[in-house]
C-alpha positions as CSV (number, residue, x, y, z in Angstrom):
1,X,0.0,0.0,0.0
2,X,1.4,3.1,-0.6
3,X,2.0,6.0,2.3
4,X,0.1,8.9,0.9
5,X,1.2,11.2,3.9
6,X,5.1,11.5,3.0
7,X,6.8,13.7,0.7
8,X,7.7,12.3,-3.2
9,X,9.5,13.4,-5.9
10,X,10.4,12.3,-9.6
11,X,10.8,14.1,-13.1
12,X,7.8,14.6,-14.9
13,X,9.8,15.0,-18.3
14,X,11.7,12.5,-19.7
15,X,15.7,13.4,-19.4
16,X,18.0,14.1,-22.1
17,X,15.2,17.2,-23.8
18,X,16.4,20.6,-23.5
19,X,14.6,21.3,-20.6
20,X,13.6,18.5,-17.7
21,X,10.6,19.4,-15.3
22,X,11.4,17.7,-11.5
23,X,7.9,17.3,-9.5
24,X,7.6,17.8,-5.6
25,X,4.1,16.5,-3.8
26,X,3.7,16.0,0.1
27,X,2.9,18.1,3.2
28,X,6.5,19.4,3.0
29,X,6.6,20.2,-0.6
30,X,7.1,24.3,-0.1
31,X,9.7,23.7,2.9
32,X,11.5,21.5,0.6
33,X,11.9,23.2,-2.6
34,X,12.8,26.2,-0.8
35,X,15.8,23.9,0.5
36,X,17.0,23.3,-2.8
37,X,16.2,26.3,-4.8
38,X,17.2,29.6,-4.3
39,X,15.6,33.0,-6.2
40,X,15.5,36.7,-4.9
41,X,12.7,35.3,-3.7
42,X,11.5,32.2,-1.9
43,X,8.6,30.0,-2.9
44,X,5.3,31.0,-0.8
45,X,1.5,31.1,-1.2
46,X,1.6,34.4,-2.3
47,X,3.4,33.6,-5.5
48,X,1.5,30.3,-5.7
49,X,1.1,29.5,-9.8
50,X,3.8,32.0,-10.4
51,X,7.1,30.6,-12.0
52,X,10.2,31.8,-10.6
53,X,13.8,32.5,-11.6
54,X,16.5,31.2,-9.5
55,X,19.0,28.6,-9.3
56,X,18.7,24.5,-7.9
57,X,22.2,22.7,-7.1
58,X,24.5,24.4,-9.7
59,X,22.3,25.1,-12.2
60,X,19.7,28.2,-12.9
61,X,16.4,26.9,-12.2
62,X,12.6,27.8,-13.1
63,X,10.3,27.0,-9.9
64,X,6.7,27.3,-9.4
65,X,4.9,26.3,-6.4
66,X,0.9,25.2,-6.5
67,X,-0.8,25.1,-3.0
68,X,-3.4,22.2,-2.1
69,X,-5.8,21.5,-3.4
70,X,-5.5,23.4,-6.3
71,X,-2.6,21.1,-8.0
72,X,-2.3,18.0,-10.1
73,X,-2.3,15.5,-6.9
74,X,-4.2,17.8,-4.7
75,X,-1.4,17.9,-2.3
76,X,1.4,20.6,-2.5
77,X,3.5,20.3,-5.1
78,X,6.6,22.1,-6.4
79,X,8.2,21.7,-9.6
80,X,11.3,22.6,-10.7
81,X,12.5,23.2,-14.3
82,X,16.1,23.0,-15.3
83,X,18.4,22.2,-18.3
84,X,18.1,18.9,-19.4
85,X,21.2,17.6,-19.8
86,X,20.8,13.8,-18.5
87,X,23.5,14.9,-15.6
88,X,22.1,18.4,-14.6
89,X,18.7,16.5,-13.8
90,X,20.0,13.2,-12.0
91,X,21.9,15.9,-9.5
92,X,19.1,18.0,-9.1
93,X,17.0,14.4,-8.2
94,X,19.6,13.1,-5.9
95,X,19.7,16.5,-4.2
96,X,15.5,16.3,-3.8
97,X,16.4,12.6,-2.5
98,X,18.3,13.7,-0.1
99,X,16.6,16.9,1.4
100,X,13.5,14.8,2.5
101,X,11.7,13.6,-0.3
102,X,11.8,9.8,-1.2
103,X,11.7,8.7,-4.8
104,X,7.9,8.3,-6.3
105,X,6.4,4.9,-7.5
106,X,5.3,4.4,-11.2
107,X,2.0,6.3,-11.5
108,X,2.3,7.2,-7.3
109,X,1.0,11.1,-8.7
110,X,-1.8,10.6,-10.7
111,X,-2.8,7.7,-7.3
112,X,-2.5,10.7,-4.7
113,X,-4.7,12.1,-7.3
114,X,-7.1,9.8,-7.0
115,X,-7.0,9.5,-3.5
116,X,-7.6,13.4,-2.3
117,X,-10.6,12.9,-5.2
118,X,-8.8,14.9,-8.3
119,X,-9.8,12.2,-10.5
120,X,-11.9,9.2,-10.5
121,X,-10.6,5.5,-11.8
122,X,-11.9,6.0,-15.3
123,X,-9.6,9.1,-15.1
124,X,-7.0,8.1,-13.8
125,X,-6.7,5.1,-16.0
126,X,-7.1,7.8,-19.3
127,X,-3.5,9.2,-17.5
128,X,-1.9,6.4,-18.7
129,X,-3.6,6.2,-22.1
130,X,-2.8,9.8,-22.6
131,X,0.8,9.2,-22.1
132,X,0.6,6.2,-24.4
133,X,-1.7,7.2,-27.3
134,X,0.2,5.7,-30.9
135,X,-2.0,7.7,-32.8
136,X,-4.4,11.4,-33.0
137,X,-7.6,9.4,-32.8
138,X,-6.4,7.3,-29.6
139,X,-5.2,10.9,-27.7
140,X,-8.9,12.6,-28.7
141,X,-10.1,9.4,-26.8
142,X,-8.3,9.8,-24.0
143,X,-8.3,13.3,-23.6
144,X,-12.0,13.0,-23.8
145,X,-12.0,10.6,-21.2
146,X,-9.1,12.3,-19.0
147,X,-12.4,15.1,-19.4
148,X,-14.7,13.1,-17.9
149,X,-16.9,12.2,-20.7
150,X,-17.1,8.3,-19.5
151,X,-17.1,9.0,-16.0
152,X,-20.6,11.8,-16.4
153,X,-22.3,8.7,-18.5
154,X,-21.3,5.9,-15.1
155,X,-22.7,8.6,-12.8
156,X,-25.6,9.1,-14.5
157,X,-26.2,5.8,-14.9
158,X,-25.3,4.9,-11.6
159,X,-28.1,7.9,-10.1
160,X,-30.7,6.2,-12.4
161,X,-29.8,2.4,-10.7
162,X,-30.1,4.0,-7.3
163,X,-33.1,5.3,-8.2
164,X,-34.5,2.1,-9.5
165,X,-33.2,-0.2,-6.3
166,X,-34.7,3.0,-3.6
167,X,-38.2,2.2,-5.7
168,X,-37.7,-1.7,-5.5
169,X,-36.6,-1.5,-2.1
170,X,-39.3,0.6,-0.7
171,X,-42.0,-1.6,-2.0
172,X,-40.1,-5.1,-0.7
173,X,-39.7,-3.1,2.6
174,X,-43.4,-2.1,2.6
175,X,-46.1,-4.5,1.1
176,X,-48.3,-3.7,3.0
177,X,-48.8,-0.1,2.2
178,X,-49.3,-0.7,-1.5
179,X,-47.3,1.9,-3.2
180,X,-48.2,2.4,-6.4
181,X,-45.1,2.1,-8.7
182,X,-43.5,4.7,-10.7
183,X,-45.1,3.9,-14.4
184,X,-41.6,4.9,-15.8
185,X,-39.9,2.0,-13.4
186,X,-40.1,-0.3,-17.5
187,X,-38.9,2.8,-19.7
188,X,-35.5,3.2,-17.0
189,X,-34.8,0.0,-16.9
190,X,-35.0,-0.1,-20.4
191,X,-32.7,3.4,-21.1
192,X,-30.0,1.6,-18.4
193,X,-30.0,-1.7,-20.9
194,X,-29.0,0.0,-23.8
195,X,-26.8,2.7,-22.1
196,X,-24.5,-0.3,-21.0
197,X,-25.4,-2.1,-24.5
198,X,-23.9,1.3,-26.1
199,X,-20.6,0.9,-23.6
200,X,-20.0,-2.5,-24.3
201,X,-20.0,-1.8,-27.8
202,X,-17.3,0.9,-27.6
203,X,-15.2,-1.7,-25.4
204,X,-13.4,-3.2,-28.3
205,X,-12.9,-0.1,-30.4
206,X,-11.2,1.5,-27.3
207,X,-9.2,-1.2,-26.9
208,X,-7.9,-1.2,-30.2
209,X,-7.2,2.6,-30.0
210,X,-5.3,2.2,-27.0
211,X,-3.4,-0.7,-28.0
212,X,-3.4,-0.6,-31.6
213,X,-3.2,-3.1,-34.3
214,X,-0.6,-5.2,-35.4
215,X,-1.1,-4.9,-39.0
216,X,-3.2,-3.2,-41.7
217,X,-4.0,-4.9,-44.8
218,X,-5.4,-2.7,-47.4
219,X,-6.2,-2.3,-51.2
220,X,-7.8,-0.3,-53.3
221,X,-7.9,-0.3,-57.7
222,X,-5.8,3.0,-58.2
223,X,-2.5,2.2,-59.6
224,X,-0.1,1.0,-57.0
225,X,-2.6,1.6,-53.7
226,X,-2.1,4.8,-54.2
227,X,-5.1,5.7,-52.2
228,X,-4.4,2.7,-49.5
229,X,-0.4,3.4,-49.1
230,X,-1.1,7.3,-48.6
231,X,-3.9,6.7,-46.3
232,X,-1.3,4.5,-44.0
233,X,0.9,7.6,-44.0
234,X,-0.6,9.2,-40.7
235,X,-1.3,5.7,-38.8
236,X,2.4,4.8,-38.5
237,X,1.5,0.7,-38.6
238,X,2.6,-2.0,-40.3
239,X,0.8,-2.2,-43.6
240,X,0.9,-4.9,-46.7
241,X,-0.7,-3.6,-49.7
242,X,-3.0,-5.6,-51.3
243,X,-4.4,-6.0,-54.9
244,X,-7.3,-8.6,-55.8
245,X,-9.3,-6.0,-57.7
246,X,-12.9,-6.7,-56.4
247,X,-11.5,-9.5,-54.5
248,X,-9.6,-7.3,-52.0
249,X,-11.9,-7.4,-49.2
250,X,-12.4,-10.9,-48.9
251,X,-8.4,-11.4,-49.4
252,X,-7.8,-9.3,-46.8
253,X,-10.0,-10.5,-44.0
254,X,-8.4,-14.3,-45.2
255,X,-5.0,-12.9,-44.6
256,X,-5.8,-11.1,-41.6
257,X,-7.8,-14.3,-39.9
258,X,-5.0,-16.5,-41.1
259,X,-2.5,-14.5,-39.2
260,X,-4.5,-13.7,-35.9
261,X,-5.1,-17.4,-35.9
262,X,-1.8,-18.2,-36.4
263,X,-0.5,-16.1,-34.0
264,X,1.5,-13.6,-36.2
265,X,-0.8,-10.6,-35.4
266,X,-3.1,-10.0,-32.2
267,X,-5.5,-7.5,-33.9
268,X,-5.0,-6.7,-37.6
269,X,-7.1,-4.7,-39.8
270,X,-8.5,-5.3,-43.1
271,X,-9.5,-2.4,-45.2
272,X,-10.8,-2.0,-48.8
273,X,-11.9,0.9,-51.0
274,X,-12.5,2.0,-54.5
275,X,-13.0,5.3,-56.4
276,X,-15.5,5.9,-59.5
277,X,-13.7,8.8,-61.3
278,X,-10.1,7.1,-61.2
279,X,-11.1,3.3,-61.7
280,X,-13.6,4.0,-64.9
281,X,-10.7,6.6,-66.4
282,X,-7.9,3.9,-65.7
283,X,-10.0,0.7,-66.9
284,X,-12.8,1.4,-68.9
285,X,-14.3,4.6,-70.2
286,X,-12.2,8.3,-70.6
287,X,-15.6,9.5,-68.9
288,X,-14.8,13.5,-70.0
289,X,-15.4,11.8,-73.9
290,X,-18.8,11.2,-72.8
291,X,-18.6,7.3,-74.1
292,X,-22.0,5.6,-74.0
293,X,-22.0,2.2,-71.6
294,X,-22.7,-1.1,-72.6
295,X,-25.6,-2.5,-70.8
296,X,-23.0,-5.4,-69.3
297,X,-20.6,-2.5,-68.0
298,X,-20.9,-2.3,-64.3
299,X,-20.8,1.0,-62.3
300,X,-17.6,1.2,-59.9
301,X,-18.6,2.3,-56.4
302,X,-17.3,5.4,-54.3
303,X,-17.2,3.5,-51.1
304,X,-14.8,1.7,-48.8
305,X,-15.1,-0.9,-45.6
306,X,-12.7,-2.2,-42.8
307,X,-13.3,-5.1,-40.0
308,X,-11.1,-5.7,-37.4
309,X,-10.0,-9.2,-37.0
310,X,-8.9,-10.5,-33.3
311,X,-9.2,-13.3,-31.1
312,X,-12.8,-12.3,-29.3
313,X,-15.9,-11.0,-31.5
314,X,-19.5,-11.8,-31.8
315,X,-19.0,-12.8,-35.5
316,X,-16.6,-15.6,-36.3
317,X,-14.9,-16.5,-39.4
318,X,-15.2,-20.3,-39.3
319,X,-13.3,-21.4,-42.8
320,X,-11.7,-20.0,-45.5
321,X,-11.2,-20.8,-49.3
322,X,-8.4,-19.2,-51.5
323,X,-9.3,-18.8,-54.8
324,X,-7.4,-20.3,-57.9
325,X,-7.2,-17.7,-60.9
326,X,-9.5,-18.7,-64.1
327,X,-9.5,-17.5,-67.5
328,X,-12.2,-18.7,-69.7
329,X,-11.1,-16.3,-72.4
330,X,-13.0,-12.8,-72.1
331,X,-11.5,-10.0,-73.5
332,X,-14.6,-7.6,-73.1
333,X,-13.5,-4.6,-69.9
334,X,-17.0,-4.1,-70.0
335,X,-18.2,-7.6,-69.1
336,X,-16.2,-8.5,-66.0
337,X,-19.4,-9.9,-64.4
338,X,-18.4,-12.8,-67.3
339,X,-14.4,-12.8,-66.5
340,X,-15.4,-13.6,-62.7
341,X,-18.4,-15.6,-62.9
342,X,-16.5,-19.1,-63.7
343,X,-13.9,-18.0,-60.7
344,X,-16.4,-17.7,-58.1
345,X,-18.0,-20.9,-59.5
346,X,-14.8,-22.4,-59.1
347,X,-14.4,-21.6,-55.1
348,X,-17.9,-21.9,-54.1
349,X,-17.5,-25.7,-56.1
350,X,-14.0,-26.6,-54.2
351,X,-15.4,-25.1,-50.7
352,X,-18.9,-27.2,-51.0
353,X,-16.7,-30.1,-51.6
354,X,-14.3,-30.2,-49.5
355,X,-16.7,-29.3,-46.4
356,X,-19.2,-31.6,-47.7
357,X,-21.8,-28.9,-47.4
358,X,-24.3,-27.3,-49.8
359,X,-26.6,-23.7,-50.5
360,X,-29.7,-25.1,-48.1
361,X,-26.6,-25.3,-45.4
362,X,-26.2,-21.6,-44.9
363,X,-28.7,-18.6,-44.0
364,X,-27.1,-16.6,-47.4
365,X,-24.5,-16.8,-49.9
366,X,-23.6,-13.5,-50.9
367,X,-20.8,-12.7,-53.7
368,X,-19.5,-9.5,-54.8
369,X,-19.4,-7.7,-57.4
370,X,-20.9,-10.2,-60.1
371,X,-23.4,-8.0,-60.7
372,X,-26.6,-8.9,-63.2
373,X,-24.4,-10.4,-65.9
374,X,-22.1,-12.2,-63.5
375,X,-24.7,-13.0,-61.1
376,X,-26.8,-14.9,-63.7
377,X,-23.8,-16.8,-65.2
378,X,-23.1,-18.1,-61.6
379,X,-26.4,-19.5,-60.7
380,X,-26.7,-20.9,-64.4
381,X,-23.1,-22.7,-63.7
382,X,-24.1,-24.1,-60.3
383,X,-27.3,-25.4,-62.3
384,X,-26.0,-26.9,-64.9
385,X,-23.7,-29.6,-61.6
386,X,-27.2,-30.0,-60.1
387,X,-26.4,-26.8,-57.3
388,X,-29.3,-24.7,-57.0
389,X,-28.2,-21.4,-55.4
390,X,-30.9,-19.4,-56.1
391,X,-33.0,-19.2,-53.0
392,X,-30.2,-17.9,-50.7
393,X,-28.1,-16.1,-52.6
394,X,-27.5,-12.6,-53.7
395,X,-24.7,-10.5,-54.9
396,X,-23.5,-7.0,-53.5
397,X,-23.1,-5.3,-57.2
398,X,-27.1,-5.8,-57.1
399,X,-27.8,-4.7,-53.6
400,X,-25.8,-1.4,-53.4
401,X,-27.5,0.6,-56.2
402,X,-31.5,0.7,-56.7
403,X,-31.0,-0.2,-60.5
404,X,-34.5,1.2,-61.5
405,X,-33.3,4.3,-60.4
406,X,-30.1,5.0,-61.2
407,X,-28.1,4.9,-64.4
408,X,-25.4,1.8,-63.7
409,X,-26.1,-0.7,-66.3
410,X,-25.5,-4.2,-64.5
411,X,-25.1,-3.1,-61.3
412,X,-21.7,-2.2,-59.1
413,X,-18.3,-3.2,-59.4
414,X,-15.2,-2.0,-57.3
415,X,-13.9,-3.6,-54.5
416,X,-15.4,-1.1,-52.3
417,X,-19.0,-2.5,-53.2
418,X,-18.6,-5.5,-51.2
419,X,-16.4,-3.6,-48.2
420,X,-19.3,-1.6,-48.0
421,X,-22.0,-3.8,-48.3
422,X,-20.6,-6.3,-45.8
423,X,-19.3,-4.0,-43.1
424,X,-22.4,-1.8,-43.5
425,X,-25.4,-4.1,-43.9
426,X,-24.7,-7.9,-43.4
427,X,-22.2,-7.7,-40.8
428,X,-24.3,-5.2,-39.0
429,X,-27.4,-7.8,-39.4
430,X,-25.5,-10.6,-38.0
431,X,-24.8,-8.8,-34.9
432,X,-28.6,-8.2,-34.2
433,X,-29.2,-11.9,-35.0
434,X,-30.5,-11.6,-38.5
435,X,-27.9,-14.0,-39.9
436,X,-26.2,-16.7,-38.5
437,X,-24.6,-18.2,-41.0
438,X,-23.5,-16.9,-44.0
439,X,-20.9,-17.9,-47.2
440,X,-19.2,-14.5,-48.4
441,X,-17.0,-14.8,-51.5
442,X,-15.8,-11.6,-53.1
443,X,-14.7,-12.4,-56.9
444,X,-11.8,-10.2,-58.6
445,X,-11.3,-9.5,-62.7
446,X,-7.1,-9.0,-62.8
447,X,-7.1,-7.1,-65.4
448,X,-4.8,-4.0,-66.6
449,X,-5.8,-1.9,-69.2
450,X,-2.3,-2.3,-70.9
451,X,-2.8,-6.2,-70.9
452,X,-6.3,-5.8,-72.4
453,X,-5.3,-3.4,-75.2
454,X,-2.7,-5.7,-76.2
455,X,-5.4,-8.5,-76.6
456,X,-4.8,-9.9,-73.4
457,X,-8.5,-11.8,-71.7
458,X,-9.6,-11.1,-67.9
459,X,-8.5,-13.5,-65.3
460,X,-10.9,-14.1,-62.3
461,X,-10.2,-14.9,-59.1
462,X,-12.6,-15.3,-55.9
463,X,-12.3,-15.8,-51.9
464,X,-14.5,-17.3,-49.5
465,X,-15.3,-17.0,-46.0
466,X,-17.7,-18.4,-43.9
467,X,-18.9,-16.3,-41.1
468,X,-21.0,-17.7,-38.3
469,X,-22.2,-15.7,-35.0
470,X,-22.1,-18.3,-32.4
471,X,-20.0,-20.9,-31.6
472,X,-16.5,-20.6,-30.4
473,X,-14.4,-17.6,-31.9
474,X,-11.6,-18.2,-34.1
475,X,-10.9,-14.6,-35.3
């Protein structure tokens, strides 16, 4: 237990800046820094909050002196600010060591805090994540919390439970005078439910901000990443750039599950997006020509997704299926629905055999981007080797755009589509029980637009997961 009634001391800077800040708390914090600093004149309550010029040891010396309670740890504290030479600031320590203060335990400030009621737990625990924040988004968390925006929801909710247990109580205490019971006893009980439902849901994206993740696997169609590798400029993480094409998003949650389960990574990230403007001028139409669209020409999507991938969650990817590339031949940029159909065919064939499972085995099957074109070809494929996919399937190129209207010809394309459509509908929908079970296989057309000028035909590719939200978590 630590003694809260003696007199500590330890820099609050770490040494070797150009200036390192030495903090005094205890009953004896003026008496002491007056022992070791010197100014034309001394450290008193009259100049409380007002820094000082003087000199500490050898060395000229700042010093400002903040009288209970009005300080960090509610005690009196002193500190003293001096060059920061490594050696300056060990002899000004050892000289504070030695004129009656004793050296302070990790975090022993922000506990006095605590303890003369500066701060509360959820406070004093936001100290530490303050100090620690990796990135912007983490600090503005923190500092939000250092605030006391999480501790003014506990308190409120706690005021509501007393509230609730004074009404229970006084009827369990009294039957016999048959209170009548407040009629918005239900509609509390209710409002405390979903406040801690809200709560619990922000548990795991705090964690992550606080801890981080171990890797960030991200794609996108512009050449190179582009839009992917300058995004990861501000996160400062460890980052493998992907490129399936409309596959990305279902190649990057494999990668990611395969290396949380593998033990590689504890939380990694998987993130997808496309762009309209730059993927239609790089593959397809030079839209400023004003080119008319085939009616098999898809419509690539402004729109991006990302799902964390860890050891706990209440969705679970159970299985996956790597894709093998297939070519059956099509040259056509506008009819990649055609170029991926036989690929996803291909996966969703090789994962039904080799679990020894079928369509009427899972609550949906959703692909993405196939589109009308591609989505057509698929479920005429499956047909033809007696697999009728038709009453639980659908495709995300389909679901993102109301075709009727708006003008995008077969529907959606871009790897975004599906990162959207998963992370913002299905996912979502699994969560509040919707789905339980669920194939998703996002399908890719690896094309360039120098290979296809030259004559070159589309390559396919397509990934599968299966997602489930019960059972025992895997990722």
């Amino acid at each position: 237990m630590m003694n809260t009634s003696d007199n500590i001391a330890a820099p609050a800077t770490g040494i070797g800046g150009a200036i390192s800040i030495l903090r005094i708390s205890g009953p004896d914090a003026l008496a002491i820094g007056n022992r070791v600093w010197h100014g034309k004149t001394p450290l008193s309550p009259a100049n409380a909050r007002t820094m000082l010029l003087g000199h500490a040891g050898s060395d000229s010396a700042l010093a400002v002196y903040m009288k209970a309670p009005a300080s960090y740890t509610g005690d009196d504290v002193v500190e003293l600010h001096c060059h920061g030479g490594a050696a300056t600031a060990d002899a000004l320590l050892r000289l504070l060591l030695s004129s009656g203060c004793r050296m302070a335990e990790p975090g022993e400030f922000t506990f006095r805090a605590f303890v003369n009621g500066k701060m509360d737990l959820v406070q004093a625990e936001a100290v530490a994540d303050v100090i620690g924040a990796g990135s912007e988004q983490a600090l503005n968390v923190a500092e939000r919390q250092l605030a006391g925006s999480l501790s003014r929801r506990l308190d409120a909710l706690w005021g509501t439970l007393n509230e609730l247990r004074a009404e229970c109580e006084s009827h369990l205490d009294f039957p016999e005078e048959e209170l009548a019971w407040d009629p918005d006893v239900a509609a509390k009980i209710n409002a405390v439910a979903a406040e801690l439902g809200s709560l619990l849901e922000t548990r795991e994206l705090g964690a992550t901000l606080r801890d981080g993740v171990s890797l960030v696997l991200a794609g996108d169609l512009q050449a190179q990443c582009t839009a992917s590798s300058y995004a990861m400029r501000e996160l400062g993480v460890p980052f493998a750039g992907l490129f399936g094409a409309c596959s990305t998003m279902a190649e990057s949650l494999t990668l990611a599950a395969l290396l949380v389960e593998s033990g590689a990574a504890e939380k990694a990230l998987a993130v997808t997006s496309s762009h309209f403007c730059s993927s239609e001028r790089q593959f397809r139409f030079p839209l400023n020509y004003g080119g008319v669209r085939t009616p098999t020409a898809q419509h690539t999507a402004t729109a991006s997704g990302a799902a964390l991938v860890g050891k706990q969650g209440s969705i679970h990817i159970e299985e996956v299926c790597i894709g093998r590339v297939v070519d059956l031949g099509v040259t056509d940029l506008n009819n990649m629905g055609a170029a991926m159909a036989p690929a996803a065919w291909d996966t969703l064939r090789q994962y039904f055999a080799d679990t020894g499972t079928g369509p009427a085995d899972y609550d949906k099957i959703i692909t993405g981007d196939l589109a009308q074109v591609g989505s057509d070809l698929l479920v005429r494929l499956a047909a033809e080797e007696g697999c009728d996919l038709r009453p639980r399937y659908t495709d995300c190129g389909l679901m993102l755009y109301d075709r009727e209207g708006q003008k995008v010809d077969a529907g959606a394309s871009g790897c975004g589509c599906s990162a959207a459509v998963m992370c913002a509908h299905f996912l979502p929908a699994m969560q509040r029980g919707e789905y339980k079970n669920i194939l998703f296989m996002a399908t890719g057309a690896l094309m360039s637009p120098t290979a296809c000028q030259q004559g070159e035909s589309i390559p396919g590719v397509a990934h599968l997961l299966h997602l489930t939200a019960a059972g025992e978590p895997l990722s």
